[in-house]
C-alpha positions in Angstrom: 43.2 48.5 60.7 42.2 45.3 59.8 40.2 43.0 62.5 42.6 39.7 64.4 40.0 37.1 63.8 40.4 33.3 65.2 41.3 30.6 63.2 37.3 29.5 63.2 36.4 32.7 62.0 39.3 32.9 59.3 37.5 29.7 57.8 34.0 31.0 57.9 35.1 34.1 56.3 36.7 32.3 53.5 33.5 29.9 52.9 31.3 33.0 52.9 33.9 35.0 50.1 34.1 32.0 48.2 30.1 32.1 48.0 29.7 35.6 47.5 32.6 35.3 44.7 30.6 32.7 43.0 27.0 34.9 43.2 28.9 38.2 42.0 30.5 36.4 39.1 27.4 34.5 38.0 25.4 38.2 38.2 28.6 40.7 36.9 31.2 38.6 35.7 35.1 39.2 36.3 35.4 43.3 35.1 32.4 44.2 36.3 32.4 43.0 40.4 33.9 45.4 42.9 35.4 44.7 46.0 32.5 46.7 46.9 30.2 44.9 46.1 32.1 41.6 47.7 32.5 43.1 51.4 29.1 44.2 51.4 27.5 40.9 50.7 30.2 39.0 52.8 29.7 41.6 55.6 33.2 42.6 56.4 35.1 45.6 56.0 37.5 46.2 53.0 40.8 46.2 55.0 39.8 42.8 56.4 39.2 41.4 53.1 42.9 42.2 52.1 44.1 40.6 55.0 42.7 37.5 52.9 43.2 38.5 49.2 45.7 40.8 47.7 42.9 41.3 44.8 39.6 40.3 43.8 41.3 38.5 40.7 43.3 36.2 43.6 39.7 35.3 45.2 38.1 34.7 42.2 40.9 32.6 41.2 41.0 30.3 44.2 36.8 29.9 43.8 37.4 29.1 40.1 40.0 26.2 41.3 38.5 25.2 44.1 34.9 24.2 41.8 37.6 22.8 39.2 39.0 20.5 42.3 35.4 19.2 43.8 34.1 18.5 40.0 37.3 16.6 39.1 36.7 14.5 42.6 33.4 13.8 41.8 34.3 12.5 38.3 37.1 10.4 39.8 34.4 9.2 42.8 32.1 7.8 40.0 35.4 6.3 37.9 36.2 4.5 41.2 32.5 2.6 41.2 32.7 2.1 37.4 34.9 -1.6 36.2 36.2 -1.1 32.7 35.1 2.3 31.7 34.1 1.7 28.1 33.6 4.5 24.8 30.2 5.1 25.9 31.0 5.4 29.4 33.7 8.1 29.1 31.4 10.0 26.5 28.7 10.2 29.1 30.4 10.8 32.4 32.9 13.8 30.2 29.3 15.1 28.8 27.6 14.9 31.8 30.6 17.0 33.6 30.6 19.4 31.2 27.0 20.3 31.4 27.5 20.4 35.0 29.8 23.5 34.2 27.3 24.7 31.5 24.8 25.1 34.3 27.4 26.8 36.6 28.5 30.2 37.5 31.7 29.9 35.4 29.1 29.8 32.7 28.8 33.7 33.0 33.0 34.0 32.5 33.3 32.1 29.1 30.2 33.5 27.7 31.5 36.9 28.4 35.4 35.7 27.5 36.5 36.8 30.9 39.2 33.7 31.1 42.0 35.9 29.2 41.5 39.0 31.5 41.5 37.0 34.6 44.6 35.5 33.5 46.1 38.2 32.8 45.8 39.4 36.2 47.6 36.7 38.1 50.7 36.1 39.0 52.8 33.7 36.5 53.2 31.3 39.8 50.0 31.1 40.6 49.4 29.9 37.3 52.0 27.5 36.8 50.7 26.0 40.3 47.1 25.9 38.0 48.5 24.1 35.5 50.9 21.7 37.6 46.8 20.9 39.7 45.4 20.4 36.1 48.4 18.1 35.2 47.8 15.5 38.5 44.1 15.8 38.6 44.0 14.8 34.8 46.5 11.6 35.6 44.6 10.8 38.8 41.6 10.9 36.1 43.3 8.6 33.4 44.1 6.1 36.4 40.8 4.6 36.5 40.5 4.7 32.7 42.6 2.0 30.2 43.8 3.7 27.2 45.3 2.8 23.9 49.0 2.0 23.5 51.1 5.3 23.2 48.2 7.7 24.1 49.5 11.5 25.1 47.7 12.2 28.1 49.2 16.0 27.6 47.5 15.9 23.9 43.9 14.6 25.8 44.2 17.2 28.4 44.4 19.8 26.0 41.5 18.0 23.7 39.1 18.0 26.5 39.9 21.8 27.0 39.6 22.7 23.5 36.2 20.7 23.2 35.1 22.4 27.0 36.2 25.9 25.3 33.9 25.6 22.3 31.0 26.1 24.9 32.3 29.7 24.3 30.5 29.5 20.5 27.5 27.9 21.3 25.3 31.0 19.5 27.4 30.5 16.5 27.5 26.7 16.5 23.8 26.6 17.1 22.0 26.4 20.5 19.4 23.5 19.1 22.2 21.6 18.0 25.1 22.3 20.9 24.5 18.9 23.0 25.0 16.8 20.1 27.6 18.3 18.6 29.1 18.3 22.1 28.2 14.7 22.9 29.7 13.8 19.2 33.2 15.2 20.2 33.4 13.5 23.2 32.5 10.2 21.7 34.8 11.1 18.6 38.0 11.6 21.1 36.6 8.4 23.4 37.2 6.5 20.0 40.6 7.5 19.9 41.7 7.3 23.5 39.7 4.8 25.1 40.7 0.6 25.1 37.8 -1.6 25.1 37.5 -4.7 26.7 36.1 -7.3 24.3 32.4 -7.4 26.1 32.5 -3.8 25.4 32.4 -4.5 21.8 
């Protein structure tokens, strides 16, 4: 039987999962991690940490979202000191978000392709809820940004996650030549998307 633990210690418990989550998927990736090897390195027993998570899938899941929510406020903290985000602007704040990621532990799950399978092993409303935080966080973003007359934000959300996703194929796009090529993208949808004032130009 599972320990009662306080309120205080329910949160402690969490922050601890949440960093274990992120160590054990940056070392084994999604398949590979056991609950195990989680309780071990949290310190808890395995009956408590189903008192938290039906599944490892559901922990790794919130840790996943939770790093997608504190990168998202960080990009819109530095949109909020920026006035008239320009081409070049975008392109670097995008580029320097992504590389952010690149240098993260979700690194390990799209090199390995792991996405899919975790997906796969979620419930469909936890991923609708996903997709419903994707859809305000990306409008919250666009807030502080003025784009071009009849701009899709729905077709730029799914740009941005196609050009994140090709970070997947860095081997066969070419390692040397990966941060221009990613830059280049960026810039190319910036183009597209973004209106300039006239001292921008």
């Amino acid at each position: 039987m599972a320990t009662a633990f306080s309120d205080r210690e329910k949160e402690l418990i969490r922050k601890k999962l949440n960093k274990v989550a992120q160590e054990c998927l940056c070392k084994y990736g999604v398949r590979k991690t056991t609950i195990d090897q989680i309780v071990q390195r949290a310190g808890i027993s395995k009956g408590s940490f189903y008192s938290f998570y039906p599944a490892k899938e559901i922990l790794f899941f919130e840790v996943l979202e939770e790093y997608q929510k504190s990168i998202m406020n960080e990009l819109s903290n530095k949109l909020m000191q920026e006035n008239n985000i320009g081409i070049d602007q975008f392109t670097e704040l995008i580029y320097g978000l992504y590389q952010k990621v690149r240098k993260s532990f979700i690194m390990n799950i799209i090199q390995n392709q792991e996405f899919e399978f975790l997906m796969r092993k979620l419930p469909k409303e936890l991923i609708m809820h996903h997709h419903s935080l994707d859809d305000i966080l990306t409008k919250k973003i666009f807030s502080y940004i003025k784009l071009k007359d009849n701009i899709n934000i729905d077709v730029v959300t799914a740009s941005l996650r196609a050009i994140f996703m090709s970070m997947i194929y860095i081997e066969e796009i070419g390692e040397e030549d990966f941060d221009e090529v990613l830059k280049l993208l960026i810039k190319g949808l910036a183009q597209q998307i973004v209106e300039e004032d006239d001292h921008h130009e």
